[in-house]
N, C-alpha and C positions, 0 to 999 in steps of 0.2 A: 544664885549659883548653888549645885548640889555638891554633894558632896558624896562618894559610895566606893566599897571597896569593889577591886578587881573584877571580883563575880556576879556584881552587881546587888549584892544584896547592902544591907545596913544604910541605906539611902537618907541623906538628911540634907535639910536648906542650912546649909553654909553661909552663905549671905542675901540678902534682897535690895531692892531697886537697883540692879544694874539694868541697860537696856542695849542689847544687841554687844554683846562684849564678845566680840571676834577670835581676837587674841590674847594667851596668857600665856607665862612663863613663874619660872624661878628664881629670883634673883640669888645667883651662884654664892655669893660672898658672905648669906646670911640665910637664905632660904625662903625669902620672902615671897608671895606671889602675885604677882601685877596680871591687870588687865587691861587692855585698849579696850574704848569704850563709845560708839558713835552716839552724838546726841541726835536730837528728836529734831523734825523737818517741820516746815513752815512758820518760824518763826524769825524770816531774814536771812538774809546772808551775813549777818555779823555778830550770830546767835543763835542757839547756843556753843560754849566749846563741846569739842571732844575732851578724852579726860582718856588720863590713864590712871586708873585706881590700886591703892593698896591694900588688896583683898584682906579681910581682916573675918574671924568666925564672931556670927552676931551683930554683923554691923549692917547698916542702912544705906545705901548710894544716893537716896532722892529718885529715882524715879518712880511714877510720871512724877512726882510733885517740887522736886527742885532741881535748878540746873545748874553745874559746875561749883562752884564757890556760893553758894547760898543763896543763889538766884531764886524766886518762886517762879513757878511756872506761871503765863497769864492763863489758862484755862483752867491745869487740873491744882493749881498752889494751895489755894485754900481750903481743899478737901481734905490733907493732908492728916491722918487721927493717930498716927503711931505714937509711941511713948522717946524713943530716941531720937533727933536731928540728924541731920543727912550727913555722912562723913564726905567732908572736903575730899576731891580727887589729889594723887600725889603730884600732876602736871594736868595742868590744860594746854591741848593742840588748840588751834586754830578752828574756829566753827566749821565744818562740814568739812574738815582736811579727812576725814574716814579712814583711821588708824585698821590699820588692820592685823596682819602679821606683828608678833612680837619676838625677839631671840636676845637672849643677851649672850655673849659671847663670851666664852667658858674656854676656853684651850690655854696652855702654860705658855704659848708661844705668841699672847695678844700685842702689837705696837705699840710703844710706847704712847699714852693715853686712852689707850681704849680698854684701861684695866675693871673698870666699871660701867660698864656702856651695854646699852640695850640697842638694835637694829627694829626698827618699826616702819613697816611698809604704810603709806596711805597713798591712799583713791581719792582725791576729791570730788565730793557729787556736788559741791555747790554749784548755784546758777550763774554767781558774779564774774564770772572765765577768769579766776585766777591762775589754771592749770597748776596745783600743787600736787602732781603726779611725782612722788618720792619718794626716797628710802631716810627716813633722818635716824640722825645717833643722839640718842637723850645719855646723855654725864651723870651720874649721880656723884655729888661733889660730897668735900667731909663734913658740910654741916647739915647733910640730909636732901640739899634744893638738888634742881634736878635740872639742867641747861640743855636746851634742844642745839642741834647745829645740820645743815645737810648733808647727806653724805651720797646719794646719788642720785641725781638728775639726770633730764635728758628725755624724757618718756613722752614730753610734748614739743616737738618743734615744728618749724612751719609748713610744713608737709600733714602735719597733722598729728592723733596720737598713735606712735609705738607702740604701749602698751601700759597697764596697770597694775600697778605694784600688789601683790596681793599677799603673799605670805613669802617667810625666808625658811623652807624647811632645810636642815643639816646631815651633813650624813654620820652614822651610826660614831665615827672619831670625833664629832663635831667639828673638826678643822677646817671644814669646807661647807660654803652654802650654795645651795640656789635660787633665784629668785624666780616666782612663780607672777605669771602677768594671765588679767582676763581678756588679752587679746589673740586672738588667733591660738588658744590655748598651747602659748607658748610658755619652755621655761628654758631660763635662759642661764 
């Protein structure tokens, strides 16, 4: 991930081994920066996870060489010559759920629990027909964990899919989202 101001000049690598990091945000309460992170294909449907990471300046994610929680990769693992160890992801998704979109939800007027809560769009591309086409709300509780739950469904029923969650852009008050699908490029 780079890093550069407005006009693009003063450009610097911020962090490395992310791979395909879709989505980032702010975290409102502290200012932290998070990224949805898709892991790498052909290794199963049950591996590796997605990950959302807590971007940090100087730090190392593992990729290609490790996955999620200190996994080695079986191909590129042992290649691996950097001086620092992969920083653990702050959450692991579900293997190929394909986080995409991230918002965390910032207005004074949030429901009660949603005072810490991020909105993460995923795609699922796995092969296993799970259909994990959904919006979930990840909790960040007081001792740091971080507890996923659904928050909206519905994008595959037996008709087939509606559409795919892709990003949650807001409007300029933030009080209101939309939900952006890659189907019939609707938004909805």
């Amino acid at each position: 991930m780079m890093r550069l101001r407005a006009d693009g000049s003063g450009a610097e690598i911020h962090a490395t081994g992310l791979r395909n990091s879709v989505g980032f945000d702010w975290a409102p309460w502290d200012g932290t920066l998070y990224a949805t992170e898709n892991g790498r294909d052909l290794l199963g449907d049950e591996f590796p996870p997605d990950e959302l990471n807590r971007i940090e300046r100087g730090r190392f994610y593992g990729w290609p060489y490790v996955h999620g929680f200190g996994v080695p990769d079986p191909e590129f693992g042992g290649q691996y010559q950097g001086d620092s160890a992969a920083t653990d992801p702050a959450h692991g998704f579900r293997p190929h759920n394909a986080p995409l979109g991230i918002h965390f939800l910032r207005t004074a007027r949030v429901p009660a629990g949603y005072e810490r809560v991020a909105l993460v769009a995923c795609t699922d591309r796995g092969t296993a027909g799970r259909g994990r086409l959904q919006v979930v709300a990840l909790r960040w509780r007081d001792d740091g964990s971080i507890e996923e739950s659904d928050f909206l469904t519905g994008f595959l029923n037996p008709a087939g899919i509606i559409g795919r969650p892709h990003s949650l852009p807001k409007d300029r008050t933030a009080r209101s989202m939309s939900l952006t699908t890659t189907r019939a490029s609707c938004i909805a």
